[in-house]
C-alpha positions, 0 to 999 in steps of 0.5 A: 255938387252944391257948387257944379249946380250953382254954375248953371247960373252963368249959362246964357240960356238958363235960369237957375233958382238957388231955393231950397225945399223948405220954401213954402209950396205954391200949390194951395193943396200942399199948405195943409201940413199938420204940425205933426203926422201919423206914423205907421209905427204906432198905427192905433192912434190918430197923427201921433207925434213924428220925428223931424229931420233936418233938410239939405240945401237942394236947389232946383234947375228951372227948366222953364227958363230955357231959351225957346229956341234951343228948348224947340232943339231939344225937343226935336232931338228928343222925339227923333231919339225915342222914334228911333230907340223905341222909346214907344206906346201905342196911340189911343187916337188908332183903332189898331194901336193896342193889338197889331205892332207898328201901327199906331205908335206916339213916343211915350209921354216923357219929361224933356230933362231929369229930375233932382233926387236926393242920392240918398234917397236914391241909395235908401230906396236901392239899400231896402229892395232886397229886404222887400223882395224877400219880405214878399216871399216869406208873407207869401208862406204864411197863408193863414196870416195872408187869409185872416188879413183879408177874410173882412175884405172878402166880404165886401170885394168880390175881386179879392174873394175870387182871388182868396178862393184860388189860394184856398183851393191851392191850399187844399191841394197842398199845392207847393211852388218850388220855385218862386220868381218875383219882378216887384216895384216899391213906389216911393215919394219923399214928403217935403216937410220932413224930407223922409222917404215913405213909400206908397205901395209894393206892386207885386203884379204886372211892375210895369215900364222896367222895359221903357224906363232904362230908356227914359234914363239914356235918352236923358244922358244923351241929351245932357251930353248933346247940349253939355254946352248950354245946360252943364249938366253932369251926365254921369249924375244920371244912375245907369238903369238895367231894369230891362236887363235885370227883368230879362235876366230873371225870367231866363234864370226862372226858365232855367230852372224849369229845366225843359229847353222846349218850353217857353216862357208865356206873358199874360196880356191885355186883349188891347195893350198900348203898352206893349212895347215896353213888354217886349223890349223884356221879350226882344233880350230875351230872344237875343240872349238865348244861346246863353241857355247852352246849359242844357247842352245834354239836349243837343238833338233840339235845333238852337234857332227852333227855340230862339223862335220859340221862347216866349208867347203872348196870350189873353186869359181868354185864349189861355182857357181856350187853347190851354190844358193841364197834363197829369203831372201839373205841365202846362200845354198852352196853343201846343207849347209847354209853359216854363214861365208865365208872366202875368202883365195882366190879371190885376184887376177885376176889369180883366176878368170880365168873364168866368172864362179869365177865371178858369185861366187864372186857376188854370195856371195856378194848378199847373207846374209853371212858375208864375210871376206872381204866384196867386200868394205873390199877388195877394201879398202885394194888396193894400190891406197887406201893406196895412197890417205889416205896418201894424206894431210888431207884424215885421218881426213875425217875417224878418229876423234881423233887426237891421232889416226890420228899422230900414223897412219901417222907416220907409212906412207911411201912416197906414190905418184900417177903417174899424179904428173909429178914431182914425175914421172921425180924425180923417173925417174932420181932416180930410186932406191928410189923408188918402182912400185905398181900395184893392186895385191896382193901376191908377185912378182908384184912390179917394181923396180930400173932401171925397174922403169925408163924404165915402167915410160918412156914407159907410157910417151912414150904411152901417156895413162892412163896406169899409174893409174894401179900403185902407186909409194911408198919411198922404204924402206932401212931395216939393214941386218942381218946375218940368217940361213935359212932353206928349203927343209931341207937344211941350207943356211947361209945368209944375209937378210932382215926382215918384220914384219906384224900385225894381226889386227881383228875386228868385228862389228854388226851394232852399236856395236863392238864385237872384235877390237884387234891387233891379234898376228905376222908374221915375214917374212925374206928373202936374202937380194938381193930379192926384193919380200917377199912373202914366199908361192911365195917362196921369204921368210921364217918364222921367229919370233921377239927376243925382244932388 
């Protein structure tokens, strides 16, 4: 691989540099590696000693040497490709955009070529997802450690306490799910001055853009294809990404299993959702791969294309409570349509409950006998301080058994501390930018981070409260930047930046049985690397793909 990226250099139009990783950063951001770096196995001290590994030559394709004509050829191609594959979000600029399809439409914020990532990095992160899928569902059992992990937490974040009184109500009724779907995403970033892979956060809720991100990576693999000539880029060095496929494939299994050909599989939305395309290029396979569902042949007396027209609805909370009802024997009645599946692509922050009514929904589908993606557990395994106390010295062995599993997982954790460890607090104080602030949120734009880190931790001493159980604090992950066009609005902006790689993970489970438990395709996200946040529907990131190396 070395030697076929050396041969970029002799491309007329490209400029390819033969630098390694190990380069000093340019960001002054970045300059502040410690000489040694917390480590989540030993989580009770402060920047405890972390083993080094030796870092592969890696060198950099340099996308801002392309020559500006065929840099312009390359852009225009690309926005064709995505206007017409539907690589797609709504336009903040149209009023209509987040709720009538095809009004308003933009290509989705994309890089114009592939990012460099280690294969085996890549192969790492694929090996664990399966782990993290069935670690997620064994948490999820453990209601008592899920409720005294958070009971601090509760306290403070009333966000969390409403959800921690729905699980407790699910308790009290002794309320079992059977069946247990989860479509996940671990989120990676691998950190420049020790070349691990350490991961960011476990998304267990709404895990978007699996319907765009196989998109993303054909898109690219059309391009290296198209200008093979002029860029001598592999295009088979791009991994295939079924994560629509694999999304899709999974809640039809979860439909399956529900066993009732009249019901229908029912996402949970937005009011406005600019992102709804990527919702349903999920619901679009799903709709075309319904006559796989002859399984339930003994149901002949029901017309085929009746439950083709039928087999997904999109609902706000809001109409769920209006238009929903729980029948005597749990069945979910939504608008007249029974409810196998309910998908939640929203219900992940408090903004989304901007009323009691979203509330009695959000119970509402709990009690019910509808699979849920995720169950109130599910969702609650996936917070933060969860992803903190697992990091905890002996917490994994009370989940996994097998000590393989236990060494591979471990070894993606980053430093991840409480904010009752008075050590850690002053250490992140007097050394802030090694460190990042995590409330329980979801979707971007809530972190803290370096001299902001100081001042909230001062101000929580300073008010002497419980404050500080609404976050976590996490070792902040240094990845190398890398040269990148991006493209937004239709307009290329050459940058430097940072990129993360999420897995998709899916599982399913009927009692004792598991049904599906695989690692489920990519999303690659990346951003300018003076950005702190990388969500790309909070309009910090863009869309990007993997190039092997």
């Amino acid at each position: 691989m070395l030697k076929q990226l050396h041969a970029f250099g002799v491309e007329k139009n490209i400029c390819f540099t033969n630098r390694s990783f190990q380069q000093k950063p340019t960001n002054s951001r970045a300059r502040q590696y410690p000489s040694i770096i917390p480590m989540a196995q030993n989580s009770s001290s402060p920047l405890p000693p972390l083993k080094f590994e030796a870092k592969p030559p890696n060198p950099v394709f340099d996308p801002h040497g392309l020559d500006s004509n065929l840099l312009e050829k390359i852009a225009y191609d690309a926005l064709v490709w995505s206007s017409l594959r539907g690589l797609l979000v709504g336009d903040r600029a149209s009023q209509k955009s987040g709720t009538v399809p095809g009004v308003g439409l933009v290509h989705a914020p994309i890089s114009l070529l592939p990012m460099p990532f280690q294969e085996s990095h890549y192969k790492q992160a694929c090996e664990v997802a399966p782990i993290f899928n069935e670690l997620v569902d064994r948490v999820s059992l453990d209601s008592n450690f899920l409720q005294e992990s958070l009971a601090r937490t509760k306290k403070v974040d009333a966000f969390t306490s409403r959800l921690l009184d729905i699980h407790a109500k699910m308790l009290d009724m002794n309320k079992k799910e059977d069946i247990r779907l989860g479509l996940h995403r671990s989120d990676y970033m691998v950190d420049e001055n020790t070349n691990l892979l350490l991961q960011i956060e476990l998304n267990t809720i709404s895990s978007s853009f699996a319907g765009l991100s196989c998109l993303v990576s054909d898109l690219h693999r059309s391009l290296l294809h198209q200008f093979k000539q002029h860029l001598a880029l592999d295009p088979e060095r791009i991994p295939e990404n079924a994560s629509a496929n694999q999304f899709e494939e999974a809640l039809q299994k979860a439909w399956s299993e529900y066993n009732n050909p009249r019901a229908v599989v029912m996402i949970v939305v937005q009011p406005e959702e600019r992102n709804m395309y990527d919702q349903h290029w999920l619901f679009t396979l799903l709709m075309e791969k319904y006559p796989l569902l002859a399984t339930f042949s003994n149901f002949d007396i029901y017309n085929v294309d009746d439950i083709v027209d039928r087999s997904s609805i999109r609902k706000t909370l809001a109409e769920i409570d209006a238009q929903g009802e729980l029948l005597a024997d749990g069945t979910l009645v939504v608008d007249g349509e029974v409810v196998a599946v309910s998908y939640f692509r929203a219900g992940y922050a408090p903004t989304d409950y901007p009323s009691e009514s979203e509330w009695s929904a959000r119970l509402l589908i709990e009690q019910s006998r509808a699979i849920k993606c995720p169950s109130i557990a599910y969702h609650l395994a996936g917070t933060k301080k969860i992803q903190q106390e697992l990091a905890k010295p002996n917490q994994l062995e009370r989940f996994l058994e097998n000590k393989d599993d236990i060494a591979k997982v471990r070894k993606c954790f980053a430093g991840l501390w409480n904010l009752e460890d008075s050590s850690i607090v002053n250490d992140a104080i007097e050394r802030p930018g090694l460190y990042v602030m995590k409330p329980q949120r979801e979707g971007g734009g809530n972190n803290i981070y370096g001299d902001d880190v100081r001042v909230a931790l001062q101000e929580m001493q300073k008010k002497g409260t419980e404050e500080d159980a609404a976050y976590i604090l996490m070792q902040r992950i240094f990845p190398a930047t890398s040269p990148a066009i991006l493209m937004r609005e239709g307009i290329s902006h050459k940058e430097q930046v940072l990129s993360e790689l999420g897995v998709y993970g899916t599982y399913l489970r009927n009692k004792e049985k598991v049904i599906m438990n695989n690692h489920s395709g990519y999303l690659m996200r990346t951003k300018v690397s003076s950005s702190n946040e990388g969500g790309v529907a909070a309009g910090f990131a863009v869309l990007d793909s993997i190039y092997l190396v």
